[in-house]
Structures are given as C-alpha cells and as structure tokens.
N, C-alpha and C positions, 0 to 999 in steps of 0.2 A: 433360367428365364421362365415365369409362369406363362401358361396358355392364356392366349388370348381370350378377353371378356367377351361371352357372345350375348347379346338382349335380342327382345321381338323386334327391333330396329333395327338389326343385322339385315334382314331379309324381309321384304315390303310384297306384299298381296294383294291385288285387289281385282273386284271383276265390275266393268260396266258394258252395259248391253252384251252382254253374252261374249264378252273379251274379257280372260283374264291375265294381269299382267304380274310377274316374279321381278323384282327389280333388287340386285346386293346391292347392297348399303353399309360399305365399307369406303368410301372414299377414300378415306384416312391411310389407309392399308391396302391404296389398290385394287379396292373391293377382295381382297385375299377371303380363300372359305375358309373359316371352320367348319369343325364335323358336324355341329349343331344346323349350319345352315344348310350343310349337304343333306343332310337329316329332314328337314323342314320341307327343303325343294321335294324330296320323295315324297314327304303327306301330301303335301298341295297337289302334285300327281297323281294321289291316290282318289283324293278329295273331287278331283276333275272328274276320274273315271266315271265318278259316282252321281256326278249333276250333270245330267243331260241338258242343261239349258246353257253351258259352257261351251260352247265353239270353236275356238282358238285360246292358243294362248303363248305373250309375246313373255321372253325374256331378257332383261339389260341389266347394265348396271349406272348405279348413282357415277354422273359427273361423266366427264368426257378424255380422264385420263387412262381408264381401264372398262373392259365389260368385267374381269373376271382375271385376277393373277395367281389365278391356281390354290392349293391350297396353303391357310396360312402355315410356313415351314417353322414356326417356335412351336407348334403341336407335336413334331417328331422329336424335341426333346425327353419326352417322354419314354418312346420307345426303350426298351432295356431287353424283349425278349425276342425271337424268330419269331413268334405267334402273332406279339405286336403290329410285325411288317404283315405276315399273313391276314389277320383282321382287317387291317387299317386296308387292304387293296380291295380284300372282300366287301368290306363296307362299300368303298366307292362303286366297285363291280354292280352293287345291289344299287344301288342311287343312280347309276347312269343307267342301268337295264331299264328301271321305273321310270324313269326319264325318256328315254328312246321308246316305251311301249305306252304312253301317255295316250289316250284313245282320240285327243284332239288334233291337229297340224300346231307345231311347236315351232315357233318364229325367234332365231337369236338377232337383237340389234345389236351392233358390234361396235362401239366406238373404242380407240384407245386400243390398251394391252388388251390381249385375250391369250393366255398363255396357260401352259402345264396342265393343272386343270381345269382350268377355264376354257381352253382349247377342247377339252376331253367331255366337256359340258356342251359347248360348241356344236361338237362333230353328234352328237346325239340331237340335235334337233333336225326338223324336214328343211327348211326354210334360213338360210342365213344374210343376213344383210350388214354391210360395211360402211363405217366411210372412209375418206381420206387421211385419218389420222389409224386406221386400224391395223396394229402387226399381231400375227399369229404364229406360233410355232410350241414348240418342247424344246426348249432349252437346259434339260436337265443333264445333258452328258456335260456342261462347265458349270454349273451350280453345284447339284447336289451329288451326283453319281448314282441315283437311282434308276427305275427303269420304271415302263409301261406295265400294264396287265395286260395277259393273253388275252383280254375285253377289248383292250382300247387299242391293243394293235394291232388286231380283227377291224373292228370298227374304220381304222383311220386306211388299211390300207383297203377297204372294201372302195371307202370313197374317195381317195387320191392314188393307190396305188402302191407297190411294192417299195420300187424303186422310189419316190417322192417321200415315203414314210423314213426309211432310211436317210438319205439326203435328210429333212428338215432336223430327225434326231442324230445324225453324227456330227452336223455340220454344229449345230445347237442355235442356229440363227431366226432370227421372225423374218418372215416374209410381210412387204409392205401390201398393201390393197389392191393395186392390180395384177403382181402375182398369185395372189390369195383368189382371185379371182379366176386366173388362167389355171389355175391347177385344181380347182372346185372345192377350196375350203370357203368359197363365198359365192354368192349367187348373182349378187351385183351389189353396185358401191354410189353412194351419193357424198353431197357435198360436206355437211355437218353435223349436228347433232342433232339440230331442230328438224333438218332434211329427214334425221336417220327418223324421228318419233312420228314424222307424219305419214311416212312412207312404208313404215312396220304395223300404223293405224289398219293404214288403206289395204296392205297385204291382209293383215288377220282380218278385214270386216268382208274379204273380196271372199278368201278361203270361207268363211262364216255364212255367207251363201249360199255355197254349194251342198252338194248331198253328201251329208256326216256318213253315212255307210262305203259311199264308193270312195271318202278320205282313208278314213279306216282301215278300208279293206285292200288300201295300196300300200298302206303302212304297213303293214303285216305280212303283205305276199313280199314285198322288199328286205323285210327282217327276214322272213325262212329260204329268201336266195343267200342270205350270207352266213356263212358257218361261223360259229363259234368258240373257240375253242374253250375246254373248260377251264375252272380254278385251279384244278390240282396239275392238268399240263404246263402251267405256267410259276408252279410253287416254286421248282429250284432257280428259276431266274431270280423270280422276288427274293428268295433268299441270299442268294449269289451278289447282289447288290447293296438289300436293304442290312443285312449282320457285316459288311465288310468294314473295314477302316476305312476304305476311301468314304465312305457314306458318311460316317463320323466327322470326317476329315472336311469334307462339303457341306452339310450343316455347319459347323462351327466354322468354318470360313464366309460361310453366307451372312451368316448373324453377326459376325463382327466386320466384315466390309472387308476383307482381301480373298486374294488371290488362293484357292487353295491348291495343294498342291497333291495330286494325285501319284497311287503308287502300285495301284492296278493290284489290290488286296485287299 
C-alpha cells in the first residue's frame, strides 16, 4: 500500500485577533497524521514562539467524528529497518516536545476519537476540552503491538498516573468523557461540537488576557517538575516491539480488517 497523500489541506492554520487555530483535516481518515502533518504542527509551533502577537493557540480537528486517530498506520509499511522504528519515535518525541514547549497556553478541543497519537498530541497541550461524543485512550496493545516512547509514558503518567497509564494501555480501551474527565485526561466536557468551538473561543481569548510571562513561566516550571527520561533509555523497548513479528503481524491485520493474532515475538 503506498503512503498516504499529504497536501497543505491536510493541516489548516490560521490566526485571528491573536488566536491561532491548527485544525487536521483528514476527515476522511479520521483525521489520522502523517509525518508531514506532524512535521508542520512543529513549524507552526516554532512559528508561534517567534510572533509575540500570538496568545493562544486552540487545536481540533475537521468534523465531529475524531480530533485525531493517531498516526496514519499505512506509513509503517514502510519500515524495513530497526532505525526506521528508532527514527520514526524520535521524530515524534521531537514534534510533541515542540508541541508541549510552545510558548503560548495550547487548548485541545476534543470531539470524537482522540486516540494513539492523537491522544499523545492531546496530553501535550495545557488545557483540554471534550464533549459527549469524546473517547480517549492507546489502544495499541490489540491493533498493532507497538509501544509508547520513554516521552509519552513520562508524559501520560506525569498527568494521570502510574497506575491509570497501565490500565488504559493493557486494557487497550477508550474511555468515554466523564471518565476522561475523572481521571484528568480532560478538563471538562460540553454538549457538542458547536458547544466545543465556542467554548475553546472563550477559553483561548480568557488565557489571551492574561500575563503572557506568568503563562510561560508556569509552563516551564511544570515541564522541569517532570523528569524525562531519554531516547536511548527507551531504544530496546522500541525495538523489542517495533522489529517483532507480532508488530508485522498487527499492521497487516489492521490493514486488512481482522483479528490479528499475536505470538508474543
């Protein structure tokens, strides 16, 4: 299967009154990422640091059946080597770092799926909002048989916890919105989607009033309470998963619609 088409359409930008908004633009796919659009969300992060006249800035995605279904999985057809799997976690490591250290308050509106890494997109912003249709989790211990990075399971358990990190990935379930809520992968939850866009307005123009240094500078004393662990702590997992058969074995069962069947190798 070739990789999917990425265009400027993929990933929508725009900034008014000192709000700017990143909307995937994948309906079609769930809003699934390529690397391209991973790619893009870091410039526009970059791009923010750099225009002080930026304030906020809200994240969603097109349509009300997903924010974000992780990344598109026909990209790791690709893969052929151990480096591949090392790259391809490194990359995202680098896009969600960029992402979490964006100098503005970063607002996710959540409608629909928010999974894998969508989730992991998610859990790097300050601010997250749901509504009623919103599940969240990593469900990749019955999809693919891959695993997290030492990044994103730093990250997830800094904000939910050891135990709830585990749970969401063994179990491989989404949690619906007022779980998501109870256990702080959401902030609060409204009704729809018109609710979610008015209400992610009001949040980024309320943050957009206040004093950009004391936002700033809560971001960053937050980020250096939480340890990180590095790339290379994390290599032989990645590898331990991503060069396995089962991994093989998950991919091509995703892609054709059944059941795959795992053999713990």
């Amino acid at each position: 299967m070739n990789a999917p088409t990425t265009t400027n359409e993929d990933l929508l930008y725009s900034v008014t009154d000192g709000i700017a908004r990143i909307t995937f633009n994948r309906p079609q796919a769930r809003n699934a990422m390529t690397f391209a659009m991973y790619d893009r969300m870091a410039e526009i992060c970059q791009e923010i640091n750099a225009d002080r006249s930026i304030k906020a800035l809200i994240m969603t995605g097109a349509g009300d059946k997903a924010f974000a279904s992780g990344t598109d999985i026909s990209q790791f057809r690709a893969f052929k080597t151990a480096q591949d799997a090392l790259d391809y976690e490194a990359r995202i490591d680098r896009v969600l770092g960029t992402l979490e250290q964006c100098r503005v308050p970063v607002i996710a509106a959540i409608a629909g799926a928010c999974t894998g890494g969508g989730a992991g997109i998610a859990a790097c912003c300050d601010i997250r909002i749901g509504t009623e249709t919103t599940r969240m989790g990593f469900p990749i211990a019955r999809t693919l048989g891959n695993c997290l990075s030492m990044s994103n399971v730093s990250r997830l358990t800094a904000l939910i916890g050891a135990a709830r990190v585990k749970d969401l990935i063994f179990t491989a379930r989404l949690v619906d919105a007022p779980e998501a809520v109870s256990v702080g992968l959401l902030g609060e939850v409204v009704d729809d989607l018109a609710a979610l866009d008015r209400r992610a307005d009001e949040v980024a123009r309320l943050l957009a009033s206040h004093a950009p240094l004391t936002l700033n500078a809560t971001k960053q004393a937050v980020a250096r309470l939480q340890r990180r662990l590095t790339q290379d702590e994390g290599e032989d997992l990645i590898l331990m998963c991503y060069t396995s058969q089962d991994f093989r074995e998950g991919l091509d069962a995703f892609l054709n619609k059944r059941a795959p069947q795992w053999r713990g190798e």
